[in-house]
N, CA, C and O atoms as a GROMACS GRO file, in nm:
protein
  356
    1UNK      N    1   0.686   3.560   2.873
    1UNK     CA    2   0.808   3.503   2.822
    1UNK      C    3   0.892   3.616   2.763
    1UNK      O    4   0.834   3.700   2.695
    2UNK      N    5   1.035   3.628   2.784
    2UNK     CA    6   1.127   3.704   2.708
    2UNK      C    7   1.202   3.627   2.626
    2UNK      O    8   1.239   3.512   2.648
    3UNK      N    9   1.226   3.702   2.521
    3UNK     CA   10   1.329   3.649   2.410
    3UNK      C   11   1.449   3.736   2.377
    3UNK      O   12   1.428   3.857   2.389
    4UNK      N   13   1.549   3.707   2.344
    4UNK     CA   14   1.662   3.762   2.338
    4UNK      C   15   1.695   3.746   2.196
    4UNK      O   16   1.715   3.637   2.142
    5UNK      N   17   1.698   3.883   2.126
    5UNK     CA   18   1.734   3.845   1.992
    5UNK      C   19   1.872   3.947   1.987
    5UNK      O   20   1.887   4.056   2.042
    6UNK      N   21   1.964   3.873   1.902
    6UNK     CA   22   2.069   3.961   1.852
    6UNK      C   23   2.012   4.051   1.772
    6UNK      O   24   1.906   4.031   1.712
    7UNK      N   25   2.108   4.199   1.766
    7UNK     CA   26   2.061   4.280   1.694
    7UNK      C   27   2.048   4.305   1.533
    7UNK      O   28   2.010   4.408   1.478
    8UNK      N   29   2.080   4.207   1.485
    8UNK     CA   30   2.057   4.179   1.350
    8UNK      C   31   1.885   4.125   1.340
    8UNK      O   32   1.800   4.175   1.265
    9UNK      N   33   1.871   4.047   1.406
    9UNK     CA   34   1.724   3.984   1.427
    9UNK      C   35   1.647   4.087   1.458
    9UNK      O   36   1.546   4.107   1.390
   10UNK      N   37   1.683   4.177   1.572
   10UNK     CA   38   1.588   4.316   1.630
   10UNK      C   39   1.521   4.342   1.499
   10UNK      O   40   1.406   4.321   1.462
   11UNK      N   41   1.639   4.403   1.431
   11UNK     CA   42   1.631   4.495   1.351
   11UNK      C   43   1.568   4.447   1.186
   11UNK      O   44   1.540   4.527   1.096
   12UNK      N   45   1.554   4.295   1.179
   12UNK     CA   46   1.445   4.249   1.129
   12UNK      C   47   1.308   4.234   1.123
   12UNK      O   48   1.211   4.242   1.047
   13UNK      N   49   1.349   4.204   1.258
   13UNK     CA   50   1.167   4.196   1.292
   13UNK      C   51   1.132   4.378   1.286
   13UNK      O   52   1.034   4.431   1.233
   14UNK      N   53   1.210   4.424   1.335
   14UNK     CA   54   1.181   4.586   1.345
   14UNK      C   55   1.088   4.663   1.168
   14UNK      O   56   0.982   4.722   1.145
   15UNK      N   57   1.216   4.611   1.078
   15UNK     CA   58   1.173   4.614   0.948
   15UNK      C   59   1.001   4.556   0.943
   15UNK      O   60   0.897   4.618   0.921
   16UNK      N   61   1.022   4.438   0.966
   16UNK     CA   62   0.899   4.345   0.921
   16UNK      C   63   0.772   4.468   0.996
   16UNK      O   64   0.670   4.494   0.932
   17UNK      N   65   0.791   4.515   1.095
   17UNK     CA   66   0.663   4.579   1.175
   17UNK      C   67   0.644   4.724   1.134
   17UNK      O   68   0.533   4.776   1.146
   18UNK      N   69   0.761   4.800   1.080
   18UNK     CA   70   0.774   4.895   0.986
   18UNK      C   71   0.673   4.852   0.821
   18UNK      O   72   0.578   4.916   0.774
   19UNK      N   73   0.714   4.772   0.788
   19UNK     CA   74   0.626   4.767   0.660
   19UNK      C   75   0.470   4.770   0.677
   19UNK      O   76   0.416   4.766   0.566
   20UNK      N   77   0.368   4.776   0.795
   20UNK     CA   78   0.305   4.816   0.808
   20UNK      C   79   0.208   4.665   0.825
   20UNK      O   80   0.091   4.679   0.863
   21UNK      N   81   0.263   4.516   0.795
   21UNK     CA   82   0.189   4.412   0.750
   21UNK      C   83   0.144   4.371   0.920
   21UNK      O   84   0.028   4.350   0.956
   22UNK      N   85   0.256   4.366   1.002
   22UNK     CA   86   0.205   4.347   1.138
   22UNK      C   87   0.186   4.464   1.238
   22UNK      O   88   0.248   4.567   1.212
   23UNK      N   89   0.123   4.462   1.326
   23UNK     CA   90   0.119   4.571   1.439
   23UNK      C   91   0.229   4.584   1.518
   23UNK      O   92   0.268   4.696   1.554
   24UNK      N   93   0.278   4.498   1.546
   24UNK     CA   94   0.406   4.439   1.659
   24UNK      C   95   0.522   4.357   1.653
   24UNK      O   96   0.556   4.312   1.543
   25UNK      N   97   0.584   4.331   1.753
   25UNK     CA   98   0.668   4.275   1.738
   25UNK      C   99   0.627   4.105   1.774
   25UNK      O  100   0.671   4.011   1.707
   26UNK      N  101   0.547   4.092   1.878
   26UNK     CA  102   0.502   3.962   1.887
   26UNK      C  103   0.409   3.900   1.744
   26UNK      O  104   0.415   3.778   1.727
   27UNK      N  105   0.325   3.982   1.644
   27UNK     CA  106   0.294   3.932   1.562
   27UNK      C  107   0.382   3.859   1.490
   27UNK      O  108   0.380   3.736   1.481
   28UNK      N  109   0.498   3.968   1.413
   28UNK     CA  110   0.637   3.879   1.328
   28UNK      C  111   0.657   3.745   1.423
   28UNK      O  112   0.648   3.633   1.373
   29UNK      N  113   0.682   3.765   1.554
   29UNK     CA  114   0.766   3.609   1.600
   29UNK      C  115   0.622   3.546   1.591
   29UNK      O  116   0.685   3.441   1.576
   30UNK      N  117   0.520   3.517   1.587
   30UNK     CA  118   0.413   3.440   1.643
   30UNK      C  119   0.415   3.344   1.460
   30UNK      O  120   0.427   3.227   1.426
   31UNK      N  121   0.395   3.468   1.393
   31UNK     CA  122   0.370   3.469   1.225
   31UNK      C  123   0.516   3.324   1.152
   31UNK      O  124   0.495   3.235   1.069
   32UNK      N  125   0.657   3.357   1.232
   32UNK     CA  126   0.767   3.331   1.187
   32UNK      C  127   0.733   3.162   1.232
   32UNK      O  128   0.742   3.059   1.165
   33UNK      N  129   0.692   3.184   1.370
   33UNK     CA  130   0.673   3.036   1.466
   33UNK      C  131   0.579   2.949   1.370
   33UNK      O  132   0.611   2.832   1.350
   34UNK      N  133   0.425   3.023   1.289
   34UNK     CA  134   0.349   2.956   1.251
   34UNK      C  135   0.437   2.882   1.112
   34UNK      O  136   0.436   2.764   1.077
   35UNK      N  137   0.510   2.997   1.054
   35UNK     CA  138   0.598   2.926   0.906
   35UNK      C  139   0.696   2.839   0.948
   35UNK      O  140   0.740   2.772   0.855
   36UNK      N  141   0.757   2.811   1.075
   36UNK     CA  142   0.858   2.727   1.100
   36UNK      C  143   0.778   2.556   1.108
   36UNK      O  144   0.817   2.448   1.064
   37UNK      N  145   0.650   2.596   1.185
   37UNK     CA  146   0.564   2.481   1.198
   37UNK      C  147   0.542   2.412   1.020
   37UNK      O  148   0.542   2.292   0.991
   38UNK      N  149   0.533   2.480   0.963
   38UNK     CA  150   0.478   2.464   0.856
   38UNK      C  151   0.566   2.374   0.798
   38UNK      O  152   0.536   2.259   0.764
   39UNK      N  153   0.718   2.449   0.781
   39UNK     CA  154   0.782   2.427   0.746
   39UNK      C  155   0.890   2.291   0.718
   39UNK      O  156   0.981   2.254   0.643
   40UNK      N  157   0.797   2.241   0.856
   40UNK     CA  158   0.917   2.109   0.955
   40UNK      C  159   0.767   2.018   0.906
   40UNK      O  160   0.793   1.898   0.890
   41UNK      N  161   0.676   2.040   0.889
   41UNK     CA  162   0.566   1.921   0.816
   41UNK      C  163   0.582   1.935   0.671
   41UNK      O  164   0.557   1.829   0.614
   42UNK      N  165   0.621   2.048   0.577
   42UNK     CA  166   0.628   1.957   0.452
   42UNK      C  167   0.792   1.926   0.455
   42UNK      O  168   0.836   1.901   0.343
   43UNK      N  169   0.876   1.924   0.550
   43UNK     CA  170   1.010   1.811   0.518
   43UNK      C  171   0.958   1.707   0.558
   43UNK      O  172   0.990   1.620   0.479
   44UNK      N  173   0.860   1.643   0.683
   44UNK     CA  174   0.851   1.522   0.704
   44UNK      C  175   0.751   1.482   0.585
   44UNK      O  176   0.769   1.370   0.536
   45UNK      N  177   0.633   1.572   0.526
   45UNK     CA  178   0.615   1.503   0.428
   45UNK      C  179   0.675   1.486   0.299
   45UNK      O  180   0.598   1.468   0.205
   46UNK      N  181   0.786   1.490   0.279
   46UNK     CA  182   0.897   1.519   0.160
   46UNK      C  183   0.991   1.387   0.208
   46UNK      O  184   1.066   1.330   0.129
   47UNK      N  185   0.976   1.344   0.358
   47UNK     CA  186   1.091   1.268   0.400
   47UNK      C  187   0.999   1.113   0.377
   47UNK      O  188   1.045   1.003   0.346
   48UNK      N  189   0.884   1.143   0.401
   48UNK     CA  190   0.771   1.029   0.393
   48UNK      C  191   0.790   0.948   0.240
   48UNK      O  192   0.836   0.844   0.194
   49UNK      N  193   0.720   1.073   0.193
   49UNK     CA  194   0.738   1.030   0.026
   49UNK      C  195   0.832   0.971  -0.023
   49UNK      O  196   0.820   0.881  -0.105
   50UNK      N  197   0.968   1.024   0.033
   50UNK     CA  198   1.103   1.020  -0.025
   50UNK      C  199   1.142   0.806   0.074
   50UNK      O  200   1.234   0.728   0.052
   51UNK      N  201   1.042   0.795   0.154
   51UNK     CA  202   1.080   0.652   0.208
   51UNK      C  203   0.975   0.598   0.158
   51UNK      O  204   0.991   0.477   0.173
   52UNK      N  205   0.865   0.619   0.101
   52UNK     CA  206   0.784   0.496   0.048
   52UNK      C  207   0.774   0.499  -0.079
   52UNK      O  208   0.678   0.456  -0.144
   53UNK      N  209   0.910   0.571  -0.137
   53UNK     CA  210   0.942   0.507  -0.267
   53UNK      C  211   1.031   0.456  -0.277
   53UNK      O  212   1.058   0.399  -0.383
   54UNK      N  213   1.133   0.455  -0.144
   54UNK     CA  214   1.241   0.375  -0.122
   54UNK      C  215   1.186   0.237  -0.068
   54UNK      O  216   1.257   0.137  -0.079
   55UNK      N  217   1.081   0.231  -0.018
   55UNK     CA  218   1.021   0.099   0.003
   55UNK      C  219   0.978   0.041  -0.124
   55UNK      O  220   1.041  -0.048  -0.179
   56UNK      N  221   0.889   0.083  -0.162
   56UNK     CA  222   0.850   0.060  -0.344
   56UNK      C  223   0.975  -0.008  -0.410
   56UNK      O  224   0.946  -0.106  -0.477
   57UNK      N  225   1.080   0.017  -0.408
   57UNK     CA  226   1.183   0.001  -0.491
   57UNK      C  227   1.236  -0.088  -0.448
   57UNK      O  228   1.290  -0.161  -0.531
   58UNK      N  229   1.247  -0.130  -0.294
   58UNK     CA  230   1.305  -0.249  -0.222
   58UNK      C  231   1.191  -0.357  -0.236
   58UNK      O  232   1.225  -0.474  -0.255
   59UNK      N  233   1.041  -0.318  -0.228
   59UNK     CA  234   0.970  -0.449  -0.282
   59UNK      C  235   0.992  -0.494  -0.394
   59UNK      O  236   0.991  -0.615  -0.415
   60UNK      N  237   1.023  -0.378  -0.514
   60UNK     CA  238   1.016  -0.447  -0.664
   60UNK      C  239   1.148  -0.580  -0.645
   60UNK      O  240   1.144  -0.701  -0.668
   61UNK      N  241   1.257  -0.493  -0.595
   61UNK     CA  242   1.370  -0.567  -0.618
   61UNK      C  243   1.358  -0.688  -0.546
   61UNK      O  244   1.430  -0.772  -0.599
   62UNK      N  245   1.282  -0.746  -0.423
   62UNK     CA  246   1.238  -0.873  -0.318
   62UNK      C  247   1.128  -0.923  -0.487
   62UNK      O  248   1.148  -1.037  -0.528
   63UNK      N  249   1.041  -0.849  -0.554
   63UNK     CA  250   0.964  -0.961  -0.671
   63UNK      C  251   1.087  -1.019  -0.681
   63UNK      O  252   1.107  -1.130  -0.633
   64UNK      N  253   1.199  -0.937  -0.757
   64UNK     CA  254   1.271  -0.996  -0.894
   64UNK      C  255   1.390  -1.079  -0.809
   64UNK      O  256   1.496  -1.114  -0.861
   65UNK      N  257   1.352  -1.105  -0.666
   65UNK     CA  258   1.439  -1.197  -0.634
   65UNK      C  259   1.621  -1.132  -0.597
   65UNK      O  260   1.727  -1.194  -0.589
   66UNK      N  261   1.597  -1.025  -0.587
   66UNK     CA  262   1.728  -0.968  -0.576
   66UNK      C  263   1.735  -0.891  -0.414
   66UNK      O  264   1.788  -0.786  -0.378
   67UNK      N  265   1.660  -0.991  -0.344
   67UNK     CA  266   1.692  -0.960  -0.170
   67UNK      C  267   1.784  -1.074  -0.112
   67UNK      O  268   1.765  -1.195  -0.131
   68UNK      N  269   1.898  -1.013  -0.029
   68UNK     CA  270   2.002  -1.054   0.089
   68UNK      C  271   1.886  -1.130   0.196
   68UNK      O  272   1.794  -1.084   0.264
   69UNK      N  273   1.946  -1.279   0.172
   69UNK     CA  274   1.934  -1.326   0.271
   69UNK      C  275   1.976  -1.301   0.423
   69UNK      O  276   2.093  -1.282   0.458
   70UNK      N  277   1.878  -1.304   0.497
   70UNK     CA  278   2.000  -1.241   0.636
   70UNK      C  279   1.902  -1.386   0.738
   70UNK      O  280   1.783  -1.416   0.740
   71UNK      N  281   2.029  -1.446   0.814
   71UNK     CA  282   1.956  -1.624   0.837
   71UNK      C  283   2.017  -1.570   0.995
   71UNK      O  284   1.928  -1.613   1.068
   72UNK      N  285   2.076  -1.530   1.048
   72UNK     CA  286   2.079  -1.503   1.178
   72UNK      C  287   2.138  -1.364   1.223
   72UNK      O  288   2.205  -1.288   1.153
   73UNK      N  289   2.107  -1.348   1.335
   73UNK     CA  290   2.166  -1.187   1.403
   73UNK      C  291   2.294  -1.125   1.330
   73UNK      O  292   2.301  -1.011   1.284
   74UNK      N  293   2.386  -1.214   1.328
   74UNK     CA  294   2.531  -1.193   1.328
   74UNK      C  295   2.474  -1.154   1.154
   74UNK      O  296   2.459  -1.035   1.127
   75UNK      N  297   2.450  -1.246   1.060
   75UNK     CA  298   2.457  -1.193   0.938
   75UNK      C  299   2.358  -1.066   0.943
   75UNK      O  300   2.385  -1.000   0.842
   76UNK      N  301   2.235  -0.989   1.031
   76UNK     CA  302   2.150  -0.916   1.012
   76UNK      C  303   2.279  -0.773   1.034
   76UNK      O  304   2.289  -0.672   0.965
   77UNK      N  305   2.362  -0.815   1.153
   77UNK     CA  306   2.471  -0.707   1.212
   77UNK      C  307   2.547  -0.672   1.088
   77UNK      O  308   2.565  -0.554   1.057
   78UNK      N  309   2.607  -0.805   0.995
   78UNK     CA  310   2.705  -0.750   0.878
   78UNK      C  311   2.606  -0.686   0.819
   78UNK      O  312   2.661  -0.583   0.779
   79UNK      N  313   2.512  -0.683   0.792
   79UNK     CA  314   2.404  -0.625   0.669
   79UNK      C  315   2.396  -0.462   0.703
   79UNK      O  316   2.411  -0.368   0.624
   80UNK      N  317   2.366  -0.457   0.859
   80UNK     CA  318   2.386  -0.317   0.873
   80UNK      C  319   2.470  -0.225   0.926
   80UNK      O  320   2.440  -0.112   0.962
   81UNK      N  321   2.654  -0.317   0.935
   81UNK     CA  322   2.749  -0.243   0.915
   81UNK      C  323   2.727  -0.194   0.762
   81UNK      O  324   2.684  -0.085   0.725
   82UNK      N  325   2.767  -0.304   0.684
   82UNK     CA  326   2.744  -0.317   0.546
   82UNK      C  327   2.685  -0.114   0.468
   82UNK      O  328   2.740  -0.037   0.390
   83UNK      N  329   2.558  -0.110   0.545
   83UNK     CA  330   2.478  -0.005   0.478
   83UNK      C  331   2.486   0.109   0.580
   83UNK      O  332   2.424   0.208   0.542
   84UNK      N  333   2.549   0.123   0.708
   84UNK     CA  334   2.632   0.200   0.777
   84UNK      C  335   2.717   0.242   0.704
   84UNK      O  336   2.695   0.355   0.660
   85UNK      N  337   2.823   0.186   0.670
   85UNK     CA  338   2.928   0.218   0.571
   85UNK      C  339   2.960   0.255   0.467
   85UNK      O  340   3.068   0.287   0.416
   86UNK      N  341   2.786   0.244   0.409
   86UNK     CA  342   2.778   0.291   0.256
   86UNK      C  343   2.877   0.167   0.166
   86UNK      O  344   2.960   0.196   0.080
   87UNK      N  345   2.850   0.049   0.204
   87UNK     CA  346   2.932  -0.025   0.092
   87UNK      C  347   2.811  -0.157   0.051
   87UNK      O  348   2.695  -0.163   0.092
   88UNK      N  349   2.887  -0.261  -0.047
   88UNK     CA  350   2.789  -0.354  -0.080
   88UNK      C  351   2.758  -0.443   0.022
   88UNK      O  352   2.848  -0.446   0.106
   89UNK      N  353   2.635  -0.542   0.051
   89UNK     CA  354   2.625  -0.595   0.165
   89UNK      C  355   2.716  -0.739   0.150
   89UNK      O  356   2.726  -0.816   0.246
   0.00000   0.00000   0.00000
């Protein structure tokens, strides 16, 4: 496989293999690939968390009786223009 990096990037990774931590140049990209992986699982687990306390908060409010009825399609459609739009339902 070839990769094409602009020379700002070269000359990063160039640095990175200069400091003596990798041998090469495929180490930095292999090393960068493993932190990108990493990286994209704790946002989904940040995005997880961040929805099952938004669920949490929509059950409390269904206890206390403060859930939108939605009785057919057409009212389910206003409900999610409604929160499309960022307004009240």
């Amino acid at each position: 496989m070839h990769v094409s990096l602009t020379p700002e990037l070269e000359n990063r990774v160039r640095a990175k293999v200069d400091t003596g931590l990798y041998n090469n140049a495929s180490e930095v990209i292999r090393e960068a690939l493993r932190f990108m992986d990493a990286h994209e699982a704790w946002v989904q687990d940040i995005k997880r968390a961040h929805l099952r306390e938004q669920l949490q908060i929509g059950l409390q409010q269904l206890d206390r009786g403060e859930g939108i009825a939605v009785d057919s399609k057409r009212s389910l459609d206003r409900l999610f223009d409604a929160i499309q739009d960022d307004r009240p339902a």
